[in-house]
N, C-alpha and C positions, 0 to 999 in steps of 0.2 A: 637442845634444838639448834644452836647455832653451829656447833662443833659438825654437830649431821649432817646442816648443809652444807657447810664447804667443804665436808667429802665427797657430798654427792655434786657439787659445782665442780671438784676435778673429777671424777667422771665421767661429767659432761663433756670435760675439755680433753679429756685421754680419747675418749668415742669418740669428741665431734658429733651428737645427738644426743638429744634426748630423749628418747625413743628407745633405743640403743641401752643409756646409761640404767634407763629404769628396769627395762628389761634382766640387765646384770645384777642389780640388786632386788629384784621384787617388787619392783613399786607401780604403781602404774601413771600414765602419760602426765594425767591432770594432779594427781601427787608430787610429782617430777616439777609440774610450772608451778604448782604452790609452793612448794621449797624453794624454790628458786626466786620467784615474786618476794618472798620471805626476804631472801638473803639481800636481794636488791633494793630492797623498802630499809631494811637495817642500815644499810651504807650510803643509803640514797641514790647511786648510781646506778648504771646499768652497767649489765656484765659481760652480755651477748649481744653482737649484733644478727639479728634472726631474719630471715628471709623463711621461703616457703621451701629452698632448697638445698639452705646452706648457714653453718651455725658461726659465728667467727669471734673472737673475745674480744673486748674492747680495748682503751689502754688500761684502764680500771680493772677491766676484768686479768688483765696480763699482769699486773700491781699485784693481785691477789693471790692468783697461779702461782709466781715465785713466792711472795710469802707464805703461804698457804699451807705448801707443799713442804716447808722445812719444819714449821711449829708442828702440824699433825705429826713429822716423821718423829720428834722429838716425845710429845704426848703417846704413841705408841712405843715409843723405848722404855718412859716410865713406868707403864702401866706393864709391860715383860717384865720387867724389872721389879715391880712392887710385886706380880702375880707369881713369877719365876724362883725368886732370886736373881742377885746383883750378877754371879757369873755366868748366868745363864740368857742365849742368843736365842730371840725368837722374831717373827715376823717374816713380812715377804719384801723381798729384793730385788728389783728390774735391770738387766743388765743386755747391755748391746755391744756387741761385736762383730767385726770382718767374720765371715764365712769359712775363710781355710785356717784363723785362729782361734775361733770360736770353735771350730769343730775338733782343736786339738788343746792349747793349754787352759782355754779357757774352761772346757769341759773337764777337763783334769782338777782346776780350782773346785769349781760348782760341785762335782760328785764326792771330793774327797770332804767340802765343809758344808754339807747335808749330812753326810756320814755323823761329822762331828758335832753337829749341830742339828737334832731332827726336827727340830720347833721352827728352823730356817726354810722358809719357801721360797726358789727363785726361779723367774721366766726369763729365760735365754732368749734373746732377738739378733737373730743374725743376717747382717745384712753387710753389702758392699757399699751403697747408696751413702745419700746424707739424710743422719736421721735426727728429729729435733730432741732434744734431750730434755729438755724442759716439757716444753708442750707433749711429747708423749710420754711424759712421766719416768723416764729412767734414772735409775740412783745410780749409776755409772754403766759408763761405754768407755771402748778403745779404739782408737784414734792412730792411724798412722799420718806421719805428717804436721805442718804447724795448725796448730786449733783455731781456725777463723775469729771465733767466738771470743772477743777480749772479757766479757763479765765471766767465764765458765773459769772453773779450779783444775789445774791437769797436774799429774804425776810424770814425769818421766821415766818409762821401764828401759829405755837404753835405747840404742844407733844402730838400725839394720840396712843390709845393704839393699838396694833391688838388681836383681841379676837377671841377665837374659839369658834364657838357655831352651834347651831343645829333648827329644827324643836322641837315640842315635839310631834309630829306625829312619828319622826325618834327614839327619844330617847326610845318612848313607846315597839315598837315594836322591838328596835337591844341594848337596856339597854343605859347605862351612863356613860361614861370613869373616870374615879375615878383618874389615873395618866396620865400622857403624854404617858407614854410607851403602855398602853391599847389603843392607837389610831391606834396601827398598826394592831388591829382585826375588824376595821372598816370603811366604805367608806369613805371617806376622799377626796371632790369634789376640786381640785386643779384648781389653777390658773397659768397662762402663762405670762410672761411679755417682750416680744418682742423673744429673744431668748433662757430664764431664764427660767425655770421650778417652778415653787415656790411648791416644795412638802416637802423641809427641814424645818419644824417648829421648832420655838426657844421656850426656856421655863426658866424660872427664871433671874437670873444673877448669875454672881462670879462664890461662888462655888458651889453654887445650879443650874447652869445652865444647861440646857441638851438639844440634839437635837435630834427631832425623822423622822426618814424618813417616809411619810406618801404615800397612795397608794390609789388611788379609780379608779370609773368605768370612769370618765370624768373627762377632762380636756380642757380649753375655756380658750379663750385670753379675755374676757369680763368678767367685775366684774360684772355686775347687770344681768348676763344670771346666773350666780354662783348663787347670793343671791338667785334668784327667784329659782334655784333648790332646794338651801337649805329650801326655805318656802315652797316648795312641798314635803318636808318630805325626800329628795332623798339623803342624805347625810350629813359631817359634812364639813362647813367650817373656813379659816380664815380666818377675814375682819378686815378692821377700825373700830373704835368705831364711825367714822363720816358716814359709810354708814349705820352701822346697830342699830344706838341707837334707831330710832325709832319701830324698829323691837323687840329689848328688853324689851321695856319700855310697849310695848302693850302685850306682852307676846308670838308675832309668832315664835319668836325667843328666846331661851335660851341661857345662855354666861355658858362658860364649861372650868372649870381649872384655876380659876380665880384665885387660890392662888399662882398658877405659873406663871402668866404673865410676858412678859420678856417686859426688858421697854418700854415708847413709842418712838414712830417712828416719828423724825418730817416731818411736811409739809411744804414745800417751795414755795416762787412764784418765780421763776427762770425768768431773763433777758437778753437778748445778750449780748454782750461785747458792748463796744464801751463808746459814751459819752452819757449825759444824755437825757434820753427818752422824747419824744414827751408828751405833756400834756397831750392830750386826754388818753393815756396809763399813766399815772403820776396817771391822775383821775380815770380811770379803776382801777388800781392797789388798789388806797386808798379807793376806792366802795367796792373792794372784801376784804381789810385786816376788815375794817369797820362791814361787816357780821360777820366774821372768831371772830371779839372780840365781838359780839350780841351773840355768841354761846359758850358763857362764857371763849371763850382762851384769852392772851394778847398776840399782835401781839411787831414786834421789826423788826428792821433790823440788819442781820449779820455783821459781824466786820470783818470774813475772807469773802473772792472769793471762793465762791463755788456753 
């Protein structure tokens, strides 16, 4: 009984309702607050703070969230494991990723270790935004950039650059930015990343660094809707070298200012707190570091919590 309901108590909290949660398992409304009454009478606390419009965890109920969520992953590893056999990956795996790397090595990970592993279920969530990785339950996400989040576990998959480049549709017809500061006479297709604007581009380091504020007709929270403008000629952006190398190398894509690149940007594979991860995610992880060094980086793990 107790084990049930803190499943179904992260339910609630991956939903955000209860209504919702019970809906996903079969239970119905007044089932949902019993179990939950339950859970909160066990611990004594309260878990939820509940309005008529809006569900929110308490600090108690956020105490539990993170513990919670690593014992069950753990009690599902044993019981694959006692049901399966020891070499055998079963279970489901949440994983969240940027939009134009999600749609390329990550998807490469995911389908080659479903192949390998068909007892393995996993939801791909692709997103540019900031997504909570705790609170929506993900066994890992990638991260480009430093990880705000000092409690969270990151991997380092290696130092990408961000480059700005173009159609040469676009270049032909609106000329060729020579310096950074010449990008403010042209469209300049920005990116959004949850509530961040990303229109401030960097350029160099030290003392040659410089930032220019850049301005165009559109701006999208999706990177592979950006790319795809930019291959229609419709403006300048700036991307990873991991979304658009093959854009370069074939030549739909130009790289623009390359003397000025400001360093790279690392990539992360970011993990909840807690203790150590369920195998089938152990294996996941070392599937995707495993591409990440096929694509010429060397992968490592960090030494700080970030």
């Amino acid at each position: 009984m107790l084990i049930d309901s803190i499943r179904l108590f992260l339910r609630i909290a991956e939903k955000g309702s209860m209504v919702a949660a019970g809906r996903e398992v079969g239970l119905s409304a007044s089932t949902v607050s019993e179990r939950l009454a339950f859970l909160e009478a066990h611990y004594g606390v309260v878990l939820f703070n509940r309005t008529t419009r809006s569900l929110s965890l308490t600090d108690e109920g956020r105490t539990l969230l993170e513990g919670a969520r690593a014992v069950l992953s753990e009690i599902d590893d044993l019981d694959a494991r006692i049901r399966h056999g020891a070499e055998t990956l079963s279970g489901p795996i949440r994983v969240s990723a940027p939009v134009d790397l999600g749609r390329t090595v990550v998807t490469q990970a995911v389908t080659a270790f479903t192949e390998a592993h068909p007892s393995i279920s996993i939801e791909l969530a692709l997103s540019d935004g900031y997504v909570d990785l705790v609170g929506q339950g993900f066994d890992i996400a990638l991260r480009f950039g430093t990880v705000a989040d000092s409690t969270l576990r990151a991997r380092t998959l290696g130092a990408y650059r961000r480059i700005v480049c173009a159609a040469p549709s676009y270049l032909a017809e609106h000329g060729t930015p020579n310096t950074p500061a010449e990008l403010i006479n042209h469209n300049c297709l920005v990116m959004r990343f949850g509530l961040t604007l990303d229109n401030i581009w960097r350029f160099g380091e030290g003392k040659e660094a410089q930032v220019v504020t850049v301005r165009g007709d559109k701006v999208v929270n999706d990177g592979w809707l950006i790319r795809q403008w930019a291959l229609e000629g419709r403006g300048i952006i700036l991307k990873s070298e991991l979304d658009v190398a093959d854009d370069l190398s074939s030549g739909r894509l130009v790289a623009l200012l390359e003397d000025e690149a400001p360093p790279p940007n690392p990539l992360q594979m970011v993990f909840p707190p807690g203790r150590a991860q369920p195998r089938r995610v152990r294996a996941l992880a070392e599937n995707i570091s495993a591409i990440m060094k096929a694509r010429g980086q060397t992968n490592g793990e960090t030494t700080r919590q970030s």
